[in-house]
SEKOLMI-664461 format. One record per residue: residue number from 0; residue in three letters; y, x, z of N, C-alpha, C in turn. Coordinates in steps of 0.001 Angstrom, whole numbers. Each point is the difference from the previous one (the first is absolute). Layout:
BEGIN
NUM_ALA_Y_X_Z_Y_X_Z_Y_X_Z
...
//
This chain:
BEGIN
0_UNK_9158_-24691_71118_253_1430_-185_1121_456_915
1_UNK_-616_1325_905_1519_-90_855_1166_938_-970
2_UNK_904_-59_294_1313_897_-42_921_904_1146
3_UNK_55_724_-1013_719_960_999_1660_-777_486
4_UNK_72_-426_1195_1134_-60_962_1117_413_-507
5_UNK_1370_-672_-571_1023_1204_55_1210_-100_1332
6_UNK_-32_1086_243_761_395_983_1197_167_-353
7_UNK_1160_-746_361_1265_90_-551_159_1283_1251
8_UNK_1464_693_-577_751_341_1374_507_-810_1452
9_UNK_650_-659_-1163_306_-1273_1125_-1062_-313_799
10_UNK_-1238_-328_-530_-1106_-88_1157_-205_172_1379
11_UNK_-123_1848_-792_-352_893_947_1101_-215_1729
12_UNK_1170_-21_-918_1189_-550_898_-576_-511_1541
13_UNK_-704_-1637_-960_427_-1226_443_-1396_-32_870
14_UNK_-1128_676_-934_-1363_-355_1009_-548_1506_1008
15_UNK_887_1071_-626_4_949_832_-580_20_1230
16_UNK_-1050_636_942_70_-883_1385_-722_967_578
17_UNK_227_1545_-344_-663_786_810_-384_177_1198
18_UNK_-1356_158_196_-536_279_1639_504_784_914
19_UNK_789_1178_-486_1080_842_801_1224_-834_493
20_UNK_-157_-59_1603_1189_-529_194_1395_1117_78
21_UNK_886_-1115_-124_1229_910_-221_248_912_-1135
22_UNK_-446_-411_-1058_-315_1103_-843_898_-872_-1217
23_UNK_1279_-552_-81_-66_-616_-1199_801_745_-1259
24_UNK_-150_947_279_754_973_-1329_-986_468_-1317
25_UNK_458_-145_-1497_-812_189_-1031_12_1877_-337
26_UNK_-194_909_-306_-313_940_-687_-775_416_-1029
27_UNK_148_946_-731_-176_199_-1060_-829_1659_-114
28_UNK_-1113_-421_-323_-1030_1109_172_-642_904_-1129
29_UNK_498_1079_119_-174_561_-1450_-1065_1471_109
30_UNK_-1070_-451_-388_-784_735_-38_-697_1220_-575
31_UNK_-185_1038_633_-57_903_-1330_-248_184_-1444
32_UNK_851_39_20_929_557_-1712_709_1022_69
33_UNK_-1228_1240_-510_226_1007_612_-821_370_-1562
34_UNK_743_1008_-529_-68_1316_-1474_-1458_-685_103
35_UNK_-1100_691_392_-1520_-263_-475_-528_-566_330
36_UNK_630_-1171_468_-1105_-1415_-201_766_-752_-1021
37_UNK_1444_408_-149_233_-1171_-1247_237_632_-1096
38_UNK_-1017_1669_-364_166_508_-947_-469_-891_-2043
39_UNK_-1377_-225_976_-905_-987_-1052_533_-1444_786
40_UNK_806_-707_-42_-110_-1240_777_69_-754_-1238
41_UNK_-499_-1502_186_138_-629_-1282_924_-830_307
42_UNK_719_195_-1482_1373_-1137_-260_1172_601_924
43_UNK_22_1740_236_623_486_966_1515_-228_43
44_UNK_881_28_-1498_1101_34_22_1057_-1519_305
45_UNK_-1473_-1211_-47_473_-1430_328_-61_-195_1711
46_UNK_-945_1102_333_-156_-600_1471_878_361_690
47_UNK_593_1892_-406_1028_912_953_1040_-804_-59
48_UNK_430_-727_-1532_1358_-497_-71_462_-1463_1049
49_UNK_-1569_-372_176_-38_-1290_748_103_150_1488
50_UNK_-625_781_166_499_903_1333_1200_510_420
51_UNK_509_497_-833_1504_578_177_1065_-1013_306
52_UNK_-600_-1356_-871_970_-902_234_-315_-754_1360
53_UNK_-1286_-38_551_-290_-594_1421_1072_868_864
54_UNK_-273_1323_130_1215_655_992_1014_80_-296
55_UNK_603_-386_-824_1290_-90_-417_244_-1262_550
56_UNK_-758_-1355_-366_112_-1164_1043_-257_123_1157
57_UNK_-676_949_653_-134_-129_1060_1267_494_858
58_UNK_31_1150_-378_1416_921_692_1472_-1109_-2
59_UNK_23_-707_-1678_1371_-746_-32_65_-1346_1002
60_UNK_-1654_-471_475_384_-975_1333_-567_489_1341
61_UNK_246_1151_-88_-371_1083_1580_-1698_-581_285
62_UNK_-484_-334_-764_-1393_74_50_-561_1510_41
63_UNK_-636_205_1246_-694_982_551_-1006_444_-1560
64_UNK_317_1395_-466_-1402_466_-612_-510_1074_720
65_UNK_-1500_-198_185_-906_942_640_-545_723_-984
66_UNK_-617_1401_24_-498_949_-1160_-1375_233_567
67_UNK_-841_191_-747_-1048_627_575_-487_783_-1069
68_UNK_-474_1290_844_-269_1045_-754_-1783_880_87
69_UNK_-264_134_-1274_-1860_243_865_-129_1330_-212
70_UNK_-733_701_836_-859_1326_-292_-1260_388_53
71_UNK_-816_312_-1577_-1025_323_287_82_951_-313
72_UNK_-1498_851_-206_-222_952_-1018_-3_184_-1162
73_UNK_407_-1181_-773_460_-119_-1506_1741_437_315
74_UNK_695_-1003_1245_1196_-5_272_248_723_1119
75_UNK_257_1241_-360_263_1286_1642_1023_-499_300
76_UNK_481_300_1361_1535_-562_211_1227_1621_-444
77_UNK_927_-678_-627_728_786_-243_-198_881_-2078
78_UNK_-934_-213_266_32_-120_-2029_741_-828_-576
79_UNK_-53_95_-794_193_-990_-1428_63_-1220_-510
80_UNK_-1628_220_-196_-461_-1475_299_-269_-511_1182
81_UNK_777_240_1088_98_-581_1536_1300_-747_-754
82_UNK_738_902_-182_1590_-1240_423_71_-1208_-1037
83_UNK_436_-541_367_692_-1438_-202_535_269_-2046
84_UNK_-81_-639_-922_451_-51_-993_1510_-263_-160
85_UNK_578_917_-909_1309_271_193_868_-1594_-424
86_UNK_-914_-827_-773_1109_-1346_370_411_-689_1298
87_UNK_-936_570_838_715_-867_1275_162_1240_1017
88_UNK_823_-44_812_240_1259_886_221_-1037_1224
89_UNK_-488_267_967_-64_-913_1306_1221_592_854
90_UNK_729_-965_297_1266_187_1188_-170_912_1400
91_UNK_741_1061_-86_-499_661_1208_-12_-941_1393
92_UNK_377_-998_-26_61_-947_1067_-862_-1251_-304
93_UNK_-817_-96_-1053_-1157_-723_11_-1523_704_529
94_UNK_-723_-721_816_-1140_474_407_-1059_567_-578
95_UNK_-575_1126_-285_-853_581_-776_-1338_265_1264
96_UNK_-1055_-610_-332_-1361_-395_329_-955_815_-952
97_UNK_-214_1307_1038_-1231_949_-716_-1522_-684_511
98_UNK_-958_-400_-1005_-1372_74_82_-1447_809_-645
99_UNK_-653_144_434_-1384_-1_-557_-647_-612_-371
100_UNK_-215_-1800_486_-605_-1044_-370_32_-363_-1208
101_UNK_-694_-1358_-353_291_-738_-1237_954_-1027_649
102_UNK_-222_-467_1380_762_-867_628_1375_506_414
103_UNK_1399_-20_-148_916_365_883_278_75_1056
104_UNK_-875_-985_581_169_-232_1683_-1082_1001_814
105_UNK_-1066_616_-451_-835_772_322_187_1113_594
106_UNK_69_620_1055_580_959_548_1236_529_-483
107_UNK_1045_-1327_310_1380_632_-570_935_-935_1050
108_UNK_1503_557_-373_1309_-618_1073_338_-1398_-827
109_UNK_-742_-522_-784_666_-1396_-1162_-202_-1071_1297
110_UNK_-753_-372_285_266_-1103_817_890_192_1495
111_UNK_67_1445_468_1107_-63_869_1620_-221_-845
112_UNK_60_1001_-1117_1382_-510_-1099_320_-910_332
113_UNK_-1578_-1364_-886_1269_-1184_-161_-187_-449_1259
114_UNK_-487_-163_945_306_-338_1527_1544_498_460
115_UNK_-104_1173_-368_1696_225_206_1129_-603_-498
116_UNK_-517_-734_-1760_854_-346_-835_25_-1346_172
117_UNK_-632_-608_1096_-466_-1991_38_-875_-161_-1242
118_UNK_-580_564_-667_-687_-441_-1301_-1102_-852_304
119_UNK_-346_-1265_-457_-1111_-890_-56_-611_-129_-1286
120_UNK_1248_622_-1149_-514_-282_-1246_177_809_-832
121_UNK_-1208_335_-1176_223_1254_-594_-255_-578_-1399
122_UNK_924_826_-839_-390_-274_-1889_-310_1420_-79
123_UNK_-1296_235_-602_-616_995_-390_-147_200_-1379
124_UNK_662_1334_-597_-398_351_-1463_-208_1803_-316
125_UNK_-306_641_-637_-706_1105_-132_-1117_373_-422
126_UNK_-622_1087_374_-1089_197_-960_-1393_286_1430
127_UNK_-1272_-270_-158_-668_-2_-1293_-716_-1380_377
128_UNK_184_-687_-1013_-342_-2019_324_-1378_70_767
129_UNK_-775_498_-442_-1452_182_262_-470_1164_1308
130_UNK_721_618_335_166_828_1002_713_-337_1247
131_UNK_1558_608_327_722_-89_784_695_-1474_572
132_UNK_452_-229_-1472_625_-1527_-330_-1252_-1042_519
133_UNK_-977_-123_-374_-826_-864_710_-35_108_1579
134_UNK_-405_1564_26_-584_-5_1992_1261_-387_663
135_UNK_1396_328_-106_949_-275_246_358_-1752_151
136_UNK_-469_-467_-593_451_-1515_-128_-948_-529_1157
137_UNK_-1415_226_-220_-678_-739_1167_314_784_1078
138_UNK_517_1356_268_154_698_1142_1174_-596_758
139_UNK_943_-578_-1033_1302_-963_764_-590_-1652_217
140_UNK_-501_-349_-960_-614_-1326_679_-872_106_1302
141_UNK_-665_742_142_-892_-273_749_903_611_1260
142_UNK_924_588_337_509_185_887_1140_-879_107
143_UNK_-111_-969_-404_1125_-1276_-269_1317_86_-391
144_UNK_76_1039_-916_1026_-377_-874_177_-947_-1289
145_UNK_1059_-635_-209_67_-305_-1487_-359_966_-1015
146_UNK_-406_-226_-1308_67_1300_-615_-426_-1054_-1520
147_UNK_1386_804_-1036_237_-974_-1014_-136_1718_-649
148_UNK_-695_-262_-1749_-617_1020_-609_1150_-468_-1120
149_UNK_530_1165_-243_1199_-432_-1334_-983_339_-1555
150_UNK_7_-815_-246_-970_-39_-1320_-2_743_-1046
151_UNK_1042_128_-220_-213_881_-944_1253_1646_-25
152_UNK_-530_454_1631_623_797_678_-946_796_717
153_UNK_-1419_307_-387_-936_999_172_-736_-150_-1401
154_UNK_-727_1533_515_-1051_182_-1481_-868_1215_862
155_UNK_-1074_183_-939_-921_1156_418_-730_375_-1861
156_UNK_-591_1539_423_-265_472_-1315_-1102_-545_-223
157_UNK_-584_236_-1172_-1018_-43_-755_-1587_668_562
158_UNK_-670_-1153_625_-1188_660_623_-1571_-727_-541
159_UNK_151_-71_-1003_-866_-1104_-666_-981_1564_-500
160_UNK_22_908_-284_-1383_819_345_-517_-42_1180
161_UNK_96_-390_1301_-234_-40_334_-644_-1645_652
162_UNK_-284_-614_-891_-27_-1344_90_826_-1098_346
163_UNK_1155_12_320_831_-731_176_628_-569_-1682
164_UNK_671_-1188_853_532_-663_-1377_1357_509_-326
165_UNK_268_-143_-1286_1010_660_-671_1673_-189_1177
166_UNK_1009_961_-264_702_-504_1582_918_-1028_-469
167_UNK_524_-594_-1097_902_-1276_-125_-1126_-1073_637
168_UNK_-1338_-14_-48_-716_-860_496_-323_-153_1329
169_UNK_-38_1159_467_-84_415_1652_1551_-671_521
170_UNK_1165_524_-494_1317_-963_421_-98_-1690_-264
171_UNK_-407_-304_-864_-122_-1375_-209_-684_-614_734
172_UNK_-1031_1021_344_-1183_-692_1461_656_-474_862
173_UNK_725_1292_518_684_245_1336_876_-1123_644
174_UNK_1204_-373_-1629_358_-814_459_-287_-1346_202
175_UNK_-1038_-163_-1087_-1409_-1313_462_288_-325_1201
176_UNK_-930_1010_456_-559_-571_1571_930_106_1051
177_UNK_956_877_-103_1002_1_1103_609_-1398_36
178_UNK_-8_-325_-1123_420_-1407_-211_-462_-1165_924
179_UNK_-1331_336_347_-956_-866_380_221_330_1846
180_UNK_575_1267_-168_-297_290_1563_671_-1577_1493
181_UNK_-815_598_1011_778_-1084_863_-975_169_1184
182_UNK_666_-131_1064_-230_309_887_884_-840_990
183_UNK_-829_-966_1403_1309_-259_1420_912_729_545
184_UNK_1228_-538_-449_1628_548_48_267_575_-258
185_UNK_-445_420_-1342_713_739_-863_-427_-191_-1641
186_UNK_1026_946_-977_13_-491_-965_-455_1355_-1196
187_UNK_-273_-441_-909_-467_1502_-1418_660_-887_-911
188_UNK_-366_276_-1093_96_-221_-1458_1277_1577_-707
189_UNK_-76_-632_-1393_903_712_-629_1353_-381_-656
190_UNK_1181_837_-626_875_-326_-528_197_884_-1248
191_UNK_886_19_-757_402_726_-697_1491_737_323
192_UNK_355_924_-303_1077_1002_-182_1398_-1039_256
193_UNK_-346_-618_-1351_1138_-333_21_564_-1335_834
194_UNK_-1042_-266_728_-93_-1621_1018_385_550_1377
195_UNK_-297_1476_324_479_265_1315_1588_12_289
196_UNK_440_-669_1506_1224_-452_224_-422_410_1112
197_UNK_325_1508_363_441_186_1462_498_-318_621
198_UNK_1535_-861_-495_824_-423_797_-1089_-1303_741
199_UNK_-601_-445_-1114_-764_-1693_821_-1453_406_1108
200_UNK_-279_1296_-702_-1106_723_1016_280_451_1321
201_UNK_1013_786_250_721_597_1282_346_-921_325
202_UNK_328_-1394_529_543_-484_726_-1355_-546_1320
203_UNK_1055_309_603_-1139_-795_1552_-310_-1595_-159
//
């Protein structure tokens, strides 16, 4: 029977080995969490708080956080439910990454960013697991980044009328298989909240 892989931090550290050369800096990628997508989010008030505490680690070991922000026609830019949820307010000197995609990297400035920032490696958490949070993860693997999914640091709403499975189950997937991910020279899996050590991530 296989098992899911666990990925320490330390790991990530140690087997780290992104295909970007020159790239050995970690960041911290926070994805829209923004009023109306994490209006219905499930388990919303465990994930924001888990979040809050990633940039709070991130900022206290100068770990780069990147924002990304989406607009559709559910999300106009400049409404409401466009901006960002009032627990986290992004640093006017942290990078804010407007898209349309489900992917971040999709007609947007994110991969020139962390090119600017040396980034090879990204911890991704936000919303929506099944949406953004997914295309996002293979959109950094496959362009050879690291990319570590903080576990229990995204969520997405309730879409099971529409056939999908209930969303604590859709997160539990997620982090399944990310688990499983792997790919030549480079690395996936997941962590939890409280296992991330920027200080041991940011280092070259």
């Amino acid at each position: 029977m296989l098992r899911a892989p666990k990925l320490s931090v330390l790991a990530v550290k140690v087997a780290g080995m992104t295909t970007l050369p020159d790239r050995p800096k970690t960041a911290l990628l926070v994805v829209d969490v923004q009023n109306g997508v994490m209006e219905g989010a499930h388990d919303r008030a465990a994930v924001l708080s888990n979040i809050v505490t990633l940039v709070e680690k991130a900022r206290g070991g100068g770990v780069p956080v990147v924002w990304v922000q989406h607009t559709s026609e559910e999300l106009p830019r400049g409404s409401s439910v466009w901006e960002y949820v009032p627990e986290l307010v992004p640093d006017s000197a942290e990078p804010l990454v407007h898209k349309e995609y489900g992917d971040s990297f999709e007609d947007t400035e994110l991969e020139a960013v962390l090119a600017s920032l040396a980034v090879g490696r990204l911890v991704v958490a936000g919303a929506q697991t099944d949406a953004c949070i997914r295309s996002t993860l293979h959109g950094a693997f496959a362009r050879g980044y690291d990319a570590t999914l903080v576990a229990d640091a995204h969520t997405t709403e309730d879409l099971t009328a529409y056939g999908a499975p209930e969303p604590g189950a859709v997160v539990a997937h997620t982090n399944l298989y990310w688990g499983f991910q792997t790919a030549p020279g480079r690395t996936a899996g997941t962590v939890k909240t409280d296992e991330v050590d920027f200080g041991v991530m940011a280092s070259a």
